[in-house]
C-alpha positions in Angstrom: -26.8 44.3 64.5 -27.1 42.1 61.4 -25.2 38.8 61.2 -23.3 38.7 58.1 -24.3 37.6 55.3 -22.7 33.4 54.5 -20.1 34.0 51.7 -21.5 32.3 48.7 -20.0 29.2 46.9 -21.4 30.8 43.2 -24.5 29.2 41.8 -23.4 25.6 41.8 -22.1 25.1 37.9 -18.6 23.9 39.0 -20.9 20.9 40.5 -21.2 19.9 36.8 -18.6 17.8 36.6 -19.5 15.7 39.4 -23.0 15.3 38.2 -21.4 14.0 35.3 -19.4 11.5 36.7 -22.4 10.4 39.1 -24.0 9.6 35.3 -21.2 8.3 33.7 -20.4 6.0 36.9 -24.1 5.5 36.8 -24.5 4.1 33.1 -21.0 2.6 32.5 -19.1 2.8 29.3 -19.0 1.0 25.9 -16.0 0.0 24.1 -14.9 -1.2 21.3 -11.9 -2.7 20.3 -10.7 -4.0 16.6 -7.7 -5.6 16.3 -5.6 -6.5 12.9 -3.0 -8.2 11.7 -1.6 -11.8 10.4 -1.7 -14.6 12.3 0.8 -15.5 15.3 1.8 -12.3 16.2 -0.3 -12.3 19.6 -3.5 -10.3 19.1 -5.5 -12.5 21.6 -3.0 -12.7 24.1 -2.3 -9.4 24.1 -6.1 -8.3 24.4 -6.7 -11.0 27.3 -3.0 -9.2 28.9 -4.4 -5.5 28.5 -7.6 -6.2 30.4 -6.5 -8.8 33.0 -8.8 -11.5 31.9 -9.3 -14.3 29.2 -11.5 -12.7 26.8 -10.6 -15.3 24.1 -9.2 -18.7 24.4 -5.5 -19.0 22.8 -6.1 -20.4 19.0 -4.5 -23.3 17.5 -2.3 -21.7 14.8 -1.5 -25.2 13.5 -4.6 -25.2 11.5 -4.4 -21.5 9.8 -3.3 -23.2 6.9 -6.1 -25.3 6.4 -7.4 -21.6 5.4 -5.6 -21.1 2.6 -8.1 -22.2 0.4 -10.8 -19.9 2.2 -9.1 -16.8 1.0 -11.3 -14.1 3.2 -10.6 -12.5 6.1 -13.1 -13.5 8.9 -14.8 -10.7 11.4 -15.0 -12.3 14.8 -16.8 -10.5 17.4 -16.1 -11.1 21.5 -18.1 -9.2 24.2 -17.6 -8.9 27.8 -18.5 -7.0 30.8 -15.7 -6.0 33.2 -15.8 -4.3 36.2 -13.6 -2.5 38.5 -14.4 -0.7 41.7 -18.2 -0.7 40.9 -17.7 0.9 37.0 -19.0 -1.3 34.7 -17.6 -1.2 30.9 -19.5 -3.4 28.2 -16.5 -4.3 25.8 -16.3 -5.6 22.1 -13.0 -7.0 21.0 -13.4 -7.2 17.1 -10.9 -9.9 15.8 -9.9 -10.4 12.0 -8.5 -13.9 11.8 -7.2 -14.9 7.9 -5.9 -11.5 7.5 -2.4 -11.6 5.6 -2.3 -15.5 6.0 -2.4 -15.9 2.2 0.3 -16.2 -0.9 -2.4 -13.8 -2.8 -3.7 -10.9 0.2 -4.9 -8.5 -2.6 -8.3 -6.8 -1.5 -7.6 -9.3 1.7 -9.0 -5.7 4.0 -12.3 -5.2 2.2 -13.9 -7.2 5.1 -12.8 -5.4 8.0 -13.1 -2.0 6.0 -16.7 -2.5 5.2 -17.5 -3.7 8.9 -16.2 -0.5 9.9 -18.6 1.5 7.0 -21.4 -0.8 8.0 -21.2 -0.1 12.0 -21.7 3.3 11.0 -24.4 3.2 9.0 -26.0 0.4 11.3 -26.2 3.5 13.6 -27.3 6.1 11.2 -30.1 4.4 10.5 -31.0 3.6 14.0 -31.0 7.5 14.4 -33.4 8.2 11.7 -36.2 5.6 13.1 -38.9 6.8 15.5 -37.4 5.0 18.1 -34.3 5.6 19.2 -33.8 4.2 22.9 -32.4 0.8 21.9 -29.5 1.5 19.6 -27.0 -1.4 18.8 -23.8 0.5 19.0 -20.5 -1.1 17.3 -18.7 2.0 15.9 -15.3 0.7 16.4 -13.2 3.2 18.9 -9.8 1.9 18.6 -8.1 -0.3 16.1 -4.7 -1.9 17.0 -2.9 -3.2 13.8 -0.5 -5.7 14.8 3.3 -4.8 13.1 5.6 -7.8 12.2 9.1 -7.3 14.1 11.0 -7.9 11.0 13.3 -4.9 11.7 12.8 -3.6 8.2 10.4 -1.5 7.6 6.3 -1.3 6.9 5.4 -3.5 4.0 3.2 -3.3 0.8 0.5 -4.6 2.7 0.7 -3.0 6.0 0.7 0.5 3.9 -2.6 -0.1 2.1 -4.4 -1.2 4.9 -3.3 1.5 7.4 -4.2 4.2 4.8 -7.8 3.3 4.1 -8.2 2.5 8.4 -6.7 5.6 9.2 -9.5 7.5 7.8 -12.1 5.3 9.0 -11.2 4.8 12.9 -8.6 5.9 15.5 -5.5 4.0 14.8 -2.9 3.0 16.9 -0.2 0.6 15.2 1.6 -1.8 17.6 4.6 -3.7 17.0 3.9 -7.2 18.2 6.4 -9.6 19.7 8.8 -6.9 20.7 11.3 -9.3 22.9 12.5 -10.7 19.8 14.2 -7.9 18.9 17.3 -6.3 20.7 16.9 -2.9 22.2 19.0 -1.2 19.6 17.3 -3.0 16.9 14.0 -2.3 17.9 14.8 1.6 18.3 15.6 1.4 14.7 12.5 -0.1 13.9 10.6 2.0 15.9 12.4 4.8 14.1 12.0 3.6 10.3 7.9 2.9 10.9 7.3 6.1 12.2 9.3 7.7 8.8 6.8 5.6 6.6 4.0 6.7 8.2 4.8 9.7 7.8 6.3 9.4 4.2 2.7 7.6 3.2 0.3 10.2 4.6 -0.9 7.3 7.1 -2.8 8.9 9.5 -3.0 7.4 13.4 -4.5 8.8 16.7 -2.4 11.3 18.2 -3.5 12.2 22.1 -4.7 15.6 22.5 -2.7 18.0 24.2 -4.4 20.1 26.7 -2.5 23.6 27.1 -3.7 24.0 30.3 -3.1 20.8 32.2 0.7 20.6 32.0 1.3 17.2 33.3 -1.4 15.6 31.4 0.1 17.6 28.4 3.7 15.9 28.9 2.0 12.7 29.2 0.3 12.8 26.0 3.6 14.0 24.4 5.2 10.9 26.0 2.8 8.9 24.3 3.2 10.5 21.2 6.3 9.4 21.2 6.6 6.0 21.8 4.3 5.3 19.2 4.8 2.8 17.5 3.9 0.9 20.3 6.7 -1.8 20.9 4.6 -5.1 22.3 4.9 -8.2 24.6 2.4 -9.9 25.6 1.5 -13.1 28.2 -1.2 -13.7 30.5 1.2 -16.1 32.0 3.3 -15.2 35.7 7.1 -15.7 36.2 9.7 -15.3 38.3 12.5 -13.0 37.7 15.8 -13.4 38.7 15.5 -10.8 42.0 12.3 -12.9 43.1 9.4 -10.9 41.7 6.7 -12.1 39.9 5.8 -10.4 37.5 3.7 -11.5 33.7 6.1 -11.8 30.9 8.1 -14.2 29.0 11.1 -16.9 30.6 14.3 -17.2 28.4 17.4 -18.4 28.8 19.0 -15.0 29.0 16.4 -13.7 31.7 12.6 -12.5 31.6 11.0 -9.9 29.4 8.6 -8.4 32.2 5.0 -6.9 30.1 4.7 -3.9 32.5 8.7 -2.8 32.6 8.8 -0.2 31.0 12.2 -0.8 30.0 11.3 -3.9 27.7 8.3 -2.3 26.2 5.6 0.1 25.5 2.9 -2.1 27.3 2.5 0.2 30.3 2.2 3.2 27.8 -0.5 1.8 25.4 -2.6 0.7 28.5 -2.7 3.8 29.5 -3.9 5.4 26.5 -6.7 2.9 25.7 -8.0 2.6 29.0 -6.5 4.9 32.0 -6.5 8.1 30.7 -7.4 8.6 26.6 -10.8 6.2 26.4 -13.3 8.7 26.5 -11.3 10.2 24.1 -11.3 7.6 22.1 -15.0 7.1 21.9 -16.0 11.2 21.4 -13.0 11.2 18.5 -15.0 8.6 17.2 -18.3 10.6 17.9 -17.3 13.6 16.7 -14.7 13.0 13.8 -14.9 9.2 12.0 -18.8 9.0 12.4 -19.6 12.4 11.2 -17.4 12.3 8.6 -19.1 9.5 7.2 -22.9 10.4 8.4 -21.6 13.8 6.3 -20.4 12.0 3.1 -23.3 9.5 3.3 -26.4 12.5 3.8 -24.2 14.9 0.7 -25.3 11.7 -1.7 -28.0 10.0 -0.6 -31.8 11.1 0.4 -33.0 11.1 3.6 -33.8 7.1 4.3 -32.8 6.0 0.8 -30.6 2.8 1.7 -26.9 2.6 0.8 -25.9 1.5 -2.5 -24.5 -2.1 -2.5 -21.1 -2.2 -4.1 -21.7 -4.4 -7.1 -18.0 -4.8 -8.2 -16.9 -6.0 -4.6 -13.4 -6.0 -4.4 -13.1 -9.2 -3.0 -15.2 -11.5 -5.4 -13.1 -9.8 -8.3 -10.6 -12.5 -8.4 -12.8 -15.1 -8.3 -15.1 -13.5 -10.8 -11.7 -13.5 -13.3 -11.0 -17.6 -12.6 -14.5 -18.3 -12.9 -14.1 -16.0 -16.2 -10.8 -17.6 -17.2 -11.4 -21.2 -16.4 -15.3 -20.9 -18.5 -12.8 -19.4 -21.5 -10.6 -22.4 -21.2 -13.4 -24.8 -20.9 -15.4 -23.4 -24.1 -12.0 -23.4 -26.0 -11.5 -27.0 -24.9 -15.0 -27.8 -25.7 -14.2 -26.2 -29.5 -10.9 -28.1 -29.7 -12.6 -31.3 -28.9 -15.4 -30.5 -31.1 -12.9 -30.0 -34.0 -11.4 -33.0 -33.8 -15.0 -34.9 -33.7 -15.6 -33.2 -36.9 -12.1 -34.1 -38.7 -13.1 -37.7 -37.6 -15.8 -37.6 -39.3 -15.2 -36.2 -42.5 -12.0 -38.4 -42.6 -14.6 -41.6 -41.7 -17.3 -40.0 -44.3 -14.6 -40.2 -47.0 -13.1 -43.5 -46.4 -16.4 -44.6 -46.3 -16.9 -42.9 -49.6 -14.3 -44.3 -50.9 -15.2 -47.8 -49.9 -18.3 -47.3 -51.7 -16.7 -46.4 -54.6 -14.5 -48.9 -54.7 -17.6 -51.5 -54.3 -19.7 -50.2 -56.6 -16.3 -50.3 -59.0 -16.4 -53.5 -57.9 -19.9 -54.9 -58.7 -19.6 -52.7 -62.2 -16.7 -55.2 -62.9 -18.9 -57.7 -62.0 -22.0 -57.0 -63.8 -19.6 -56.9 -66.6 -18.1 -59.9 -66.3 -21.2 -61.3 -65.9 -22.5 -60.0 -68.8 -19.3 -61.3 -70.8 -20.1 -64.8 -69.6 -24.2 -64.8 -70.3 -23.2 -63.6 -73.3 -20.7 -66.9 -74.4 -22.8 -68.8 -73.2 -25.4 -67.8 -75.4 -23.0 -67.9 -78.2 -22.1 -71.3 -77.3 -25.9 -72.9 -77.2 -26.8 -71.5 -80.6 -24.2 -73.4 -82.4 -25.5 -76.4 -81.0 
């Protein structure tokens, strides 16, 4: 009698998955990280807290307004390899010190929006060469933008730059420095920035919801939520009242613990960049922000024409009006001065034409005296 016949475990597609992960565990990840906002409101500390590492040394804020002259935002780029149970991830943080540090911060975002617009075309024309096996990739996949806790609401500023970033990467607004708010105070906050984004037409990465993954599904919607992302941030360890230690900040009232979820969103935003939504991140980035602009970019150019240098740059149009305004002054100084020469002269012409007169007047009188005398004289020796 036959034996039977081994039930069968199908023809091996569900092993997909795990040859995938053998090749993404294999190869590692890239990922890159933009963070904006002004000055002081913890952008390096907080990077250096989400990844358990010093990425960037702290920076001495005491001299940001020796910058005020500069009047540009600066694009700094950090890279670093981290590692964690033998996956490797190569990652950029993309800082934009001088941002909103200035009395004047009109056009202050042209720099970091065109570093976003000229990643993506660095990489669209790496994919139109012959040789595509080296590719520089800095597409940026996330962009934090740093909120001041005022407790009002978004300003001017924040609004402008959040719409045109919106469109251009996957943004996730933060509100820095959250411990200096009360809880109450900071719900409100949290409550008002969410109404102007939404009043504005600000558009900011929203986790996907899969419909068929429940939990994941309610976590997503959890995250959803809590955006705005209510910060705190320190690399620095303390010791709380029960005898933990724990990172966070030491006040006189107690400690404001980084990862209790309680204090702030920290946990939350972690988990979206890195534990569960970073592959996301990077194909939303794929599929969505670079074709959209590979899309716009092919509809108006020819295939390897270079892009069109924006002549009227945003950010030299101030200085292009001084330099405009102080050239008009200096002619119409030039012209006032040169007025004045010429009523000097004329008034020194005519005094000197009436001096001339007068001393030709003069020597007329003279001749006729002269005259008068030669002529008694004359006179006087014929009667002798």
């Amino acid at each position: 009698m036959d034996n039977p016949a081994p039930v069968s475990d199908g023809i091996g597609i569900a092993n997909l998955p795990n040859q995938r992960h053998k090749i993404v565990a294999k190869q590692g990840a890239h990922f890159t990280l933009m963070v904006v906002g002004e000055s002081g409101l913890g952008k390096t500390t907080l990077v250096n807290t989400l990844f358990a590492t010093e990425l960037s040394p702290p920076k001495n804020y005491a001299r940001r307004h020796h910058k005020q002259l500069d009047k540009l935002t600066e694009v700094d780029i950090i890279k670093a390899e981290l590692e964690e149970k033998q996956f490797k991830v190569k990652l950029t943080v993309i800082d934009t010190p001088g941002f909103g540090d200035y009395v004047n911060n009109r056009d202050s975002w042209s720099p970091i929006v065109d570093f976003i617009d000229d990643q993506h075309e660095a990489y669209m024309r790496q994919e139109q060469q012959p040789q595509r096996s080296e590719k520089i990739d800095l597409r940026v996949h996330a962009c934090l933008y740093f909120i001041r806790p005022t407790g009002h609401t978004l300003k001017p500023l924040d609004i402008e730059i959040m719409k045109r970033l919106g469109t251009r990467v996957n943004l996730i607004p933060v509100i820095a420095k959250a411990d200096t708010l009360t809880q109450n105070d900071l719900a409100i906050f949290k409550r008002r920035i969410g109404e102007a984004i939404a009043a504005q037409g600000i558009r900011i990465y929203q986790p996907p919801v899969e419909p068929d993954d429940e939990s994941a599904a309610e976590h997503a919607r959890m995250l959803a939520d809590a955006t705005p992302f209510s910060i705190i941030g320190s690399t620095e360890d303390v010791r709380t009242p029960d005898g933990r230690t724990v990172k966070g900040r030491e006040y006189l009232w107690g400690v404001a613990e980084v990862e209790n979820e309680n204090h702030c969103d920290f946990r939350k935003l972690r988990s979206l960049l890195i534990r569960t939504h970073m592959l996301d991140l990077i194909s939303t980035t794929e599929e969505l922000h670079y074709e959209n602009y590979r899309q716009q970019q092919m509809e108006t150019r020819k295939f390897g024409e270079p892009k069109v240098k924006k002549v009227d740059n945003p950010k030299f149009k101030e200085e292009e009006e001084q330099l405009r305004r102080r050239f008009t002054e200096q002619v119409k100084a030039e012209e006032a001065r040169f007025r004045q020469w010429e009523q000097h002269l004329i008034a020194e012409r005519d005094r000197l034409n009436k001096d001339l007169e007068i001393a030709h007047s003069a020597i007329k009188q003279l001749e006729s005296e002269l005259d008068s005398l030669q002529a008694g004289y004359g006179r006087g020796s014929a009667r002798r």
